[in-house]
N, C-alpha and C positions, 0 to 999 in steps of 0.2 A: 504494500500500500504506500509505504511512505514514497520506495521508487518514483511509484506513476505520480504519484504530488510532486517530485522534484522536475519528473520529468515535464508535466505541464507547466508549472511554475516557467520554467525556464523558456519555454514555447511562447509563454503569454509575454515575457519579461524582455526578451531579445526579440529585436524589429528589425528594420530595415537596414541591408548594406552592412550586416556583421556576419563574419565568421567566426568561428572556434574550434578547440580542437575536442580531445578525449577528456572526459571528465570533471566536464563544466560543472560549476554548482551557482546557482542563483536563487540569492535567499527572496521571501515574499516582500516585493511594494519595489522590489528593483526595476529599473527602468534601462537599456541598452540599445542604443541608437548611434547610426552614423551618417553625418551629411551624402558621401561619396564613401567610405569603406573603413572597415575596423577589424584587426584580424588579433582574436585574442588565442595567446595559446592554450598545453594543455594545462592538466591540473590545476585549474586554475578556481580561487574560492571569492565569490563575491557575496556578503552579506548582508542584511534585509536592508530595504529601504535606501541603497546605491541608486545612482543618476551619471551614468556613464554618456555624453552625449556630444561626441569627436570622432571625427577622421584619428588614424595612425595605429598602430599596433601595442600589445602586449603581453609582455612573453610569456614562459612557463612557469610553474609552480608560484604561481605570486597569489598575494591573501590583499583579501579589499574589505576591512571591517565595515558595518554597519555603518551606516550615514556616511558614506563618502560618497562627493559629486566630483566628477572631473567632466567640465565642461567648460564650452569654450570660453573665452577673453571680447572674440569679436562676434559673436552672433548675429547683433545686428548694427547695422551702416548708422554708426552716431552723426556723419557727416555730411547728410544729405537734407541741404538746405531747404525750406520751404514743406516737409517732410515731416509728420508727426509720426514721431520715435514707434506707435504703435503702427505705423504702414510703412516705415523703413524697411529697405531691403532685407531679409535676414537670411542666414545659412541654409538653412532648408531647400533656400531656392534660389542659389548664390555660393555654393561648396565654394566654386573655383576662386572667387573673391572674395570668401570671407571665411573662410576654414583653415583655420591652423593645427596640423596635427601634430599626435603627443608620440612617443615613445617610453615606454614602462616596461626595463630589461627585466630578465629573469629574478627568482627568486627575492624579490621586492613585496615588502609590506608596508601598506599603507593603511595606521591606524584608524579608529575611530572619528568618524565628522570631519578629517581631513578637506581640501578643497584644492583638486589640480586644477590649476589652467592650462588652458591648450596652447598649443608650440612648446612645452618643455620636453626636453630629455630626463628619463630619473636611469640612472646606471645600474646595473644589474647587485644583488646584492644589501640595494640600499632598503634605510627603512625612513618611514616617513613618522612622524610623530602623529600621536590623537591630535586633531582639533589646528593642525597645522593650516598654512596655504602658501601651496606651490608658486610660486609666479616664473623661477628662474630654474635651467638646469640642476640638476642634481647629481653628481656625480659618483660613479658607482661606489660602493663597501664603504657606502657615508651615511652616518644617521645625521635626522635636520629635525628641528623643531620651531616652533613660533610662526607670527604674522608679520610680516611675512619670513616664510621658514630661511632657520639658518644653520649653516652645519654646527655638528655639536662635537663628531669626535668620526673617527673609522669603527665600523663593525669589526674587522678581523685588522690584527695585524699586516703587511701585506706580506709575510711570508703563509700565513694561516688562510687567507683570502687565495693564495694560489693552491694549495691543498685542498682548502675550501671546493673548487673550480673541477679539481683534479677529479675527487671524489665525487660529484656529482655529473661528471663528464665519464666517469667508468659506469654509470649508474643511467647510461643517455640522456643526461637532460644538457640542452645545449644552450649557450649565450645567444645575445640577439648580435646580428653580424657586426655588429656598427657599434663600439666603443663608445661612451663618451669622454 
């Protein structure tokens, strides 16, 4: 029973223009949407009441506690004279102009009520603090916290962080190609 509720859950929760891989999990009241495309990998846990709503990808084994939105920065066209904000151009129908996508490497958690904006990189490894926001890169085997976030220290040493890699590379789970 519980199965076929994750598996509708998930049905009802993931919209348009997103892929995923093996053993998605999406908690209830999440919402997963992408202007032009979203490619989440596997293992990957998103939990209840997420608002996921960007272009760009997201690796493997990564945890997206409850209350977290990553969404985007420009949605819609603040600049458009003569234009009440609520008939302004927005993403939906506009990706190519107004869509910044994110990248969320492997193994990445991002706590409680956190809030990414779109165009950042977070590096594989990293963790994100509860209740944080993203605005700028994050770079991998780096915990961050605050508003806006700021790094705090390294997760692993970087001899541990390569062992770290090693061990999870004999175990197939792979990095996203692209370093930050």
């Amino acid at each position: 029973m519980r199965r076929i509720f994750r598996a509708l859950n998930r049905k009802l929760a993931v919209r348009a223009n997103v892929v995923y891989g093996d053993d998605l999990h999406v908690g209830p009241g999440s919402v997963i949407w992408a202007p032009e495309s979203l490619q989440i990998g596997r293992k990957v846990y998103i939990g209840k009441n997420v608002t996921i709503q960007v272009d760009g990808e997201i690796g493997d084994n990564v945890l997206i506690a409850n209350g977290v939105g990553i969404v985007g920065r420009s949605d819609h066209d603040i600049e458009q004279v003569g234009i009440p904000i609520r008939e302004a151009d927005w993403v939906g129908e506009h990706p190519l102009h107004l869509s910044k996508p994110i990248r969320i490497g492997s193994d990445v958690w991002i706590g409680y009520g956190a809030i990414v904006l779109s165009g950042v990189r977070i590096g594989d490894s990293a963790i994100i603090a509860a209740g944080s926001i993203i605005t700028k890169d994050v770079e991998a085997n780096t915990v961050v916290a605050g508003s806006p976030a700021v790094p705090l220290k390294k997760r692993f040493s970087e001899e541990d962080f390569l062992t770290h890699w090693q061990v999870l590379a004999e175990r197939g789970m792979s990095r996203l190609k692209e370093e930050i």
